[in-house]
N, C-alpha and C positions, 0 to 999 in steps of 0.2 A: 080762395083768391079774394081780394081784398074788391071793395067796388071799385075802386081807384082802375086797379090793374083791370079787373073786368071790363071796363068801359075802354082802356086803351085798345082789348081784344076786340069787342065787339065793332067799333069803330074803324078797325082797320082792316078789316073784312072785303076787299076789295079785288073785282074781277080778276082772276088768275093765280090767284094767294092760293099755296096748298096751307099753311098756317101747320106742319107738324113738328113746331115746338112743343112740350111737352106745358102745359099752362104753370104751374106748379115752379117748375126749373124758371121759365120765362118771366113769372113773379119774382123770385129769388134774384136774378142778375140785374132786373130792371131797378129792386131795390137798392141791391149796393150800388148800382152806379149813379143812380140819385143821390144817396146821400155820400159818395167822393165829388161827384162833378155839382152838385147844386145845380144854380141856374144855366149852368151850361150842359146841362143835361134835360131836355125839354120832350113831353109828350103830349106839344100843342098839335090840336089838328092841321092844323093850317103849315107848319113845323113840318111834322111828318109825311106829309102830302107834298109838299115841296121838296122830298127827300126820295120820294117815291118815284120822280119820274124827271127823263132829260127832256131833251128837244125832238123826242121820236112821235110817231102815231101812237105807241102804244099806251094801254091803259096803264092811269096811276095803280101802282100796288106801295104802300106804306108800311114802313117799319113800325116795331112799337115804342122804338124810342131812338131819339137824337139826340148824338154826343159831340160837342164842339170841342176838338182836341187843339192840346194848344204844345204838344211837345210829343217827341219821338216816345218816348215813357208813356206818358197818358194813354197810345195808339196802346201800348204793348199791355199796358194794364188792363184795359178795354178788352183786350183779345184774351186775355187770362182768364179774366169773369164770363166769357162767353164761350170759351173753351170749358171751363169749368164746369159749365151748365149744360151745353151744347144750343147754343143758342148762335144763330146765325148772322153775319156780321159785314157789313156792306159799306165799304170804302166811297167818299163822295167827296165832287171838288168842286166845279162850278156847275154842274146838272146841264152839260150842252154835247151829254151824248147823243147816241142816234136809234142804236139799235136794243134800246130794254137794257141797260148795264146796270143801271142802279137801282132797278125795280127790285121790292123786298120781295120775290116770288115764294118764300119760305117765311117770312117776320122775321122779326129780329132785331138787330141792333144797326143802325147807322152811323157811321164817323165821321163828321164831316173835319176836312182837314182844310178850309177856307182859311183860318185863323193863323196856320203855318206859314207865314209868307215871308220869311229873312230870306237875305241874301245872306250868305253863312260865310264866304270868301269869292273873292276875285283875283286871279292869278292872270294880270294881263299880260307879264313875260310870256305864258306856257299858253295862253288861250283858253283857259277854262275858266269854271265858277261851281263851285258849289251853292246850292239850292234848298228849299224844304218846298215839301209836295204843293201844298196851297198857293204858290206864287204864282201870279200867271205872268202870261209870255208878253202883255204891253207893260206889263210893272219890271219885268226884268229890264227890255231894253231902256226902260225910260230909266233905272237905275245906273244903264250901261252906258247910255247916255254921253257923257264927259269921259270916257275912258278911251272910246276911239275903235270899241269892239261892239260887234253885237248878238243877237240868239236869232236864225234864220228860219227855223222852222213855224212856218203859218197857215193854221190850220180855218182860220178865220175866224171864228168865235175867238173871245180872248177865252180859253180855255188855261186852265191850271197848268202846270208843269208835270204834276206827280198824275194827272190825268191823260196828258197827251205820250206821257212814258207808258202809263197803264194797256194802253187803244195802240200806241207806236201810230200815233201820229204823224201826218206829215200835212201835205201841204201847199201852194203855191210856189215857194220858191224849192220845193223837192228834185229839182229835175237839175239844180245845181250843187246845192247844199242836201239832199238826201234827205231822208225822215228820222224821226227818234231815234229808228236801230244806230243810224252809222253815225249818231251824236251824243249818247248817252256813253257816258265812261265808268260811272259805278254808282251804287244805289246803296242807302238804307232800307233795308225790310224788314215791315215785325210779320213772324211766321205765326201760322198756326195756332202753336202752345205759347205764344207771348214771346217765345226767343225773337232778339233784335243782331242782324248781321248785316256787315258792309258785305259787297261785292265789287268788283273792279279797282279803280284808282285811278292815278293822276298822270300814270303811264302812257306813252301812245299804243302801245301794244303788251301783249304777254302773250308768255304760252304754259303760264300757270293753273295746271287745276282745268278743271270745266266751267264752261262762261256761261256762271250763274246772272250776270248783267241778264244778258240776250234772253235766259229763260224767261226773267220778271217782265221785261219789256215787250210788251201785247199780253199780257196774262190777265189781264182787264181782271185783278183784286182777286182771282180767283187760286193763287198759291202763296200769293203774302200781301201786304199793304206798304207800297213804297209811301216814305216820310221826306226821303233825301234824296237829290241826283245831284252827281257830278258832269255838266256840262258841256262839251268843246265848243267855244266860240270863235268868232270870222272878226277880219279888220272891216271896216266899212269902208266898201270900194270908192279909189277917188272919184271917180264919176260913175251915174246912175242916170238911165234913160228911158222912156217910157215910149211905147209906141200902139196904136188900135190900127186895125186892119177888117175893112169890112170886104164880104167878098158875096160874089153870085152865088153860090151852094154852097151846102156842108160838105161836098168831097172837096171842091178845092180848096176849104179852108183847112179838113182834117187830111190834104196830101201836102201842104204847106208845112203843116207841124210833122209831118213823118220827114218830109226831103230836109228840113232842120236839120233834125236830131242825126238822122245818117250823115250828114256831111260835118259832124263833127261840131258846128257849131255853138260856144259854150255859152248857151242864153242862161238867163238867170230862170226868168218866167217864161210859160205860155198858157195860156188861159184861154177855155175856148166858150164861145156863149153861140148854140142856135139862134137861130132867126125868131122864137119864141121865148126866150131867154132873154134875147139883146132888147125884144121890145117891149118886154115887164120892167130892165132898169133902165130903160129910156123913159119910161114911164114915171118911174117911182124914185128913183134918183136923178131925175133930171137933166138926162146928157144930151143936151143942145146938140145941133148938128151931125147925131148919128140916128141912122133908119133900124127898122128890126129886120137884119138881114145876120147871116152866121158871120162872125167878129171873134177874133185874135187879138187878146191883149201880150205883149211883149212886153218884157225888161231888159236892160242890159247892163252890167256888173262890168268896173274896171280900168280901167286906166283912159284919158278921154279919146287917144289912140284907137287902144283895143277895142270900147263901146262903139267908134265911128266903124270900125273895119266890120264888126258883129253886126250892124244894123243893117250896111249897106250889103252885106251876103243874104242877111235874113229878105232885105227889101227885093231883091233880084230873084229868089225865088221865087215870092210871093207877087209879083210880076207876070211872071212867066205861068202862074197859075189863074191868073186873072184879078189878083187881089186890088182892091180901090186902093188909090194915094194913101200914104203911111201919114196918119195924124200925131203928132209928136207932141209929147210932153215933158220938159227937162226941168220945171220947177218944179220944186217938192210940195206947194200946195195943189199943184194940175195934180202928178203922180200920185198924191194922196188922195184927190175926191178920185179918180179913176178908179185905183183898188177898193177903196171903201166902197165903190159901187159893186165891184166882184163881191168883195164879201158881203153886201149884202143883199145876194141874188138870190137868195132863200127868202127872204121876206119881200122881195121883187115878187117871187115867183107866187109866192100865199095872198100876196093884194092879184092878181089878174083873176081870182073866183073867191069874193070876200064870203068868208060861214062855211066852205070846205077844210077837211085836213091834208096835208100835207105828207107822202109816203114816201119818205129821203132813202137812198136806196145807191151805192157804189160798186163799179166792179174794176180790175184792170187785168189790161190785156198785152203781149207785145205790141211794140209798137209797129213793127210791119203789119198787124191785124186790126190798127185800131180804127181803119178807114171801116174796114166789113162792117166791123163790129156796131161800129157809132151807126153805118147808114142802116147795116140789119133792125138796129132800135128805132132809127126813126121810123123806117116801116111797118112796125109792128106796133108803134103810138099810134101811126095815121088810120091801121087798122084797126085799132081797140076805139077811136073814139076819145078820147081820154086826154087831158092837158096835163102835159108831161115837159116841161123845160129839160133840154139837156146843157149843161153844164160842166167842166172838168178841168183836169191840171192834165193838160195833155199828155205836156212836153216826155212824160213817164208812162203813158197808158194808162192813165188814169179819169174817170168820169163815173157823173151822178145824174140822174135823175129826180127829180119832185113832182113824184104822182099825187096830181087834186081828185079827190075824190068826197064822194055827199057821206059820211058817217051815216047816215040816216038810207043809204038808199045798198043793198046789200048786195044786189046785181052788180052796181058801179064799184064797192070795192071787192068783190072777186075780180072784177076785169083789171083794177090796179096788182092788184097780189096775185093772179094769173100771169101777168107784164112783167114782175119781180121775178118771178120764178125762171121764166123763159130765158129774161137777162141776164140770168147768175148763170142758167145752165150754158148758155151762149158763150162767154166769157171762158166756161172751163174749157168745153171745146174747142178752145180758140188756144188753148197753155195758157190761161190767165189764172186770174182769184177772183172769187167771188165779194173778195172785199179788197182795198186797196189801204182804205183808211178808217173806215167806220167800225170797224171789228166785226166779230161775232154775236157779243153780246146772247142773249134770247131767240135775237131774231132770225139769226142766221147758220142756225146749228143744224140744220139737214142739209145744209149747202156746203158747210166743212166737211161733213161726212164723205159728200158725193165728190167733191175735191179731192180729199185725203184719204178717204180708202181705210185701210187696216190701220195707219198711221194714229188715226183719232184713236185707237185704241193705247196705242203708245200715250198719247195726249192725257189718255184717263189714268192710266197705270200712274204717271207723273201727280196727278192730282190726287189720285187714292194714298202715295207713298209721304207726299208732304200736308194733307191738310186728310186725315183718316179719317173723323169727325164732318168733314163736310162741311164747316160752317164758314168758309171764306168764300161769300158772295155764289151760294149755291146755285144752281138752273143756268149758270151763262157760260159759253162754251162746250163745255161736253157735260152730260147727263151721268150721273152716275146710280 
């Protein structure tokens, strides 16, 4: 091995790395791909460390090398030389995972597809768009912009495209417009051995063949590397309404979003913030005139009609539950700093214990169960001790957690990851998932098991038949 390569080895040596690339092979692909990619082929530390790790608690683990791919070929050439070798190979877009997706848990090679960012077509007749993976979701709309359509799935982070198809993403507005699955229509992906295939189309339906779409969408990189998706986009409703509701307790605010959704209701959003939530972004975003009390953000999607009828149903429930006077916001700069405060109720929540980490953590459950469910966790925070903001896309049974916890103090983080565990098993109990939107990943792979049962074995067989070698984004999701 050359010093060069030795020092990439040694250097990336990092908690949770099994490292068994073979050094020899690993020198070998590392070189050809230096000398095709040049300077877009980098094994700066700083490079690789930033490749290493999303927005989760977990430790960095670094590849040995970064490839800045700039075309669907490139991804496939990449995968060839590393098939070749066996050398393992980890799909990355904007690093604002959660749960260990992009950690190099084996070394290897990383692809970053940031550089991939066209819009490739827009079909405003039919409501689609074709994409490349790197795009993310504020550059789409802001492209969609003057068209009259838009891409509804908001997952908060601007997050890539080709990454929130990877995860199946979803999101605040999910409880109208759906997540990834019921909006992606067909995909480029380079497999395994460098082969590159479409899936889907521009069809609203088929019943052609097996919906190899739906396989890749949540595969989180680990049976191909999507480059491209094909779209379905939404007109942008004539009117758009915003509304907060602050209430005495978290049951009445989480039986407000339950008596919603059953009466049929067709909100756009519901967004729910604890009383310890609501008063981190009172805090840190600066929302004048609201307490830290459990609060419901609303939207309403539609004709100015149909948003007045949707509000005034929503408001008469939410009355009758005790909820405070409905604060309204109809202009688009109120309605923007309001959401910009949801979304960033993650970084609300990491200022209330400045020098702690932060242990982001999702489950969902029916919605008839998500009263138990929410009040069983807050119970179970008041009893751990622990500053845990609850947070969630209700309106679907959907919710997060952000356990703070000392890195440094080893009691406090078992008692957060004791807290995890309880509320993933919670949730299953309940016919939920232990994930709704953050995926699997690393993190959550004995919680799919206890979910799915003999199925994960199904899971594996599908991973053993397409990627044989193992080198697509190995250790996340199932073990093999």
């Amino acid at each position: 091995m050359t010093a060069d390569a030795s020092t990439i080895r040694d250097s990336s040596q990092t908690e949770g790395r099994s490292g068994r690339v073979e050094a020899d092979k690993l020198e070998r692909a590392i070189a050809i791909l230096r000398q095709r990619f040049g300077e877009r082929a980098s094994t700066a530390e700083a490079v690789r460390e930033q490749h290493g790790r999303g927005e989760g608690w977990y430790p960095t683990i670094a590849p040995d090398l970064v490839i800045f791919a700039e075309t669907t070929e490139e991804v496939a050439e990449t995968v060839r030389v590393c098939a070749e070798h066996g050398v393992p190979v980890i799909p990355f877009g904007t690093g604002t995972s959660l749960e260990g997706h992009v950690a190099a848990v084996e070394g290897g090679i990383s692809i970053d597809l940031s550089a991939m960012k066209d819009v490739l077509e827009v079909n405003r007749e039919d409501l689609d768009c074709r994409v490349q993976a790197g795009l993310t979701r504020k550059a789409l709309n802001e492209h969609l912009r003057d068209t009259g359509l838009f891409f509804p799935i908001d997952p908060g982070a601007d997050a890539s495209i080709g990454g929130m198809t990877a995860t199946r993403a979803s999101g605040t507005n999910a409880v109208r417009y759906g997540t990834m699955r019921e909006n992606v229509m067909g995909l480029t992906v380079v497999l395994a051995d460098g082969r590159v295939i479409r899936t889907g189309g521009r069809a609203k339906k088929s019943a052609a063949g097996y919906d190899l779409t739906r396989l890749f969408v949540g595969s989180e990189g680990t049976l191909g590397i999507i480059t491209e998706i094909q779209l379905k986009l939404y007109g942008i409703p004539e009117a758009i309404s915003s509304a907060v509701c602050q209430y005495p307790d978290l049951e009445s605010a989480v039986n407000t979003v339950i008596l919603t959704i059953q009466s049929g209701i067709p909100v756009a959003r519901i967004e729910l913030l604890d009383d310890v939530q609501m008063g981190a972004c009172v805090d840190y975003s600066k929302l004048e005139g609201y307490e830290a009390k459990p609060t419901l953000f609303f939207e309403f999607h539609g004709s100015e009609a149909s948003v007045h009828e949707q509000a005034e149903q929503v408001r008469a429930i939410s009355d009758d539950l005790g909820g405070g006077g409905f604060s309204w916001s109809t202009r688009t700069e109120d309605r923007n700093r309001l959401w910009q405060a949801r979304h960033d109720a993650y970084y609300a929540a990491m200022a209330l214990s400045p020098g702690k980490k932060g242990m982001a953590t999702d489950i969902c459950v029916p919605i008839s169960k998500l009263a138990d469910c929410i009040l069983d966790t807050k119970r179970d925070i008041e009893e751990t001790g622990l500053v845990a903001p609850i947070v969630g896309h209700v309106g679907d049974g959907n919710y997060h957690l952000v356990l703070l916890f000392d890195p440094c103090d080893t009691a406090e983080q078992k008692r957060a990851k004791d807290l995890v565990e309880r509320m993933n098993h919670r949730a299953i109990a309940y016919g939920g998932t232990c994930t709704g939107e953050h995926g699997i990943g690393m993190g959550k792979k004995n919680f799919l098991t206890h979910e799915h049962g003999d199925a994960v074995a199904v899971m594996r067989t599908l991973k053993q038949a397409m990627d044989p070698g193992n080198i697509l984004n190995p250790g996340k999701i199932v073990s093999l």
